[in-house]
C-alpha positions in Angstrom: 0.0 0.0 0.0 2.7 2.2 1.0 4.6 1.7 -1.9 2.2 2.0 -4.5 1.1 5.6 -2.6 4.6 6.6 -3.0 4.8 5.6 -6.9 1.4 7.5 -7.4 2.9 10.8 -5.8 6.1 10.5 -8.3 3.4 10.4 -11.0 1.3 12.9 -10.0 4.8 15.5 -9.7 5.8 13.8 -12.9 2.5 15.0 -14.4 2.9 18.6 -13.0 6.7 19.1 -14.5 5.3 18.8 -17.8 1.7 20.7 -17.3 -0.4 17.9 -16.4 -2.6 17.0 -13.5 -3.2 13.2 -12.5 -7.0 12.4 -11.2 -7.9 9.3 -9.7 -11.4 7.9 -10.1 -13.1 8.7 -6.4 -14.9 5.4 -7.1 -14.1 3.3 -3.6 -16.4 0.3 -4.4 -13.6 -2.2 -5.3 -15.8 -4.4 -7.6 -16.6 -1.2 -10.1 -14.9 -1.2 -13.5 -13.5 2.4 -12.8 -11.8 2.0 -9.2 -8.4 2.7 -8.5 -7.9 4.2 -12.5 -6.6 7.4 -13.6 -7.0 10.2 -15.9 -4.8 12.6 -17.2 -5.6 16.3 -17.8 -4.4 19.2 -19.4 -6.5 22.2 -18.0 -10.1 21.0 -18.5 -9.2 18.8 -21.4 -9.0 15.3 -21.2 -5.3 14.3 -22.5 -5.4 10.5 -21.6 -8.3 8.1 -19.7 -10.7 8.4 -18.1 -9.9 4.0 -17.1 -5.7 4.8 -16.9 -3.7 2.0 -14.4 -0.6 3.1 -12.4 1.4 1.2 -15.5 -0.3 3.3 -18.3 -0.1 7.1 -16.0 3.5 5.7 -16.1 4.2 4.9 -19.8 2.0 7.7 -20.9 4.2 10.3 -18.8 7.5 8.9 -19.8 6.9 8.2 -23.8 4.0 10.5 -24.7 1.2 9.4 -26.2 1.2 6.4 -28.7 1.5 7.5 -32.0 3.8 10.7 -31.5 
C-alpha cells in the first residue's frame, strides 16, 4: 500500500513538471470497473483516460502518447 502511494505521488509531480494534473477515479467500491484508475488532464481537457492503471499514468508520462 505504502509503496504504491509513493509511486502514485512520483506520477502525480511527474505530471505537473510537464503541465499535467493526475485524477484518480473517487470510485471506492472495489468491484466497479472504474476503481483505482486514472486520468490525465491538461486544463479541462482530457489528455489520456478516463480507465488509466498506475502502469499506463507511467508509460503515458514517460513516452508521450502512442503514436507521436
Amino acid at each position: 500500500m505504502t509503496a504504491e502511494k509513493v509511486r502514485e505521488n512520483r506520477l502525480r509531480r511527474m505530471a505537473d513538471r510537464q503541465g499535467l494534473r493526475l485524477n484518480k477515479s473517487p470510485r471506492r467500491d472495489p468491484r466497479a470497473l472504474d476503481f483505482g484508475t486514472f486520468t490525465i488532464v491538461r486544463g479541462d481537457e482530457v489528455v489520456a483516460g478516463p480507465g488509466l492503471t498506475v502502469d499506463q499514468v507511467e508509460e503515458f508520462l514517460t513516452n508521450g502518447p502512442q503514436g507521436e
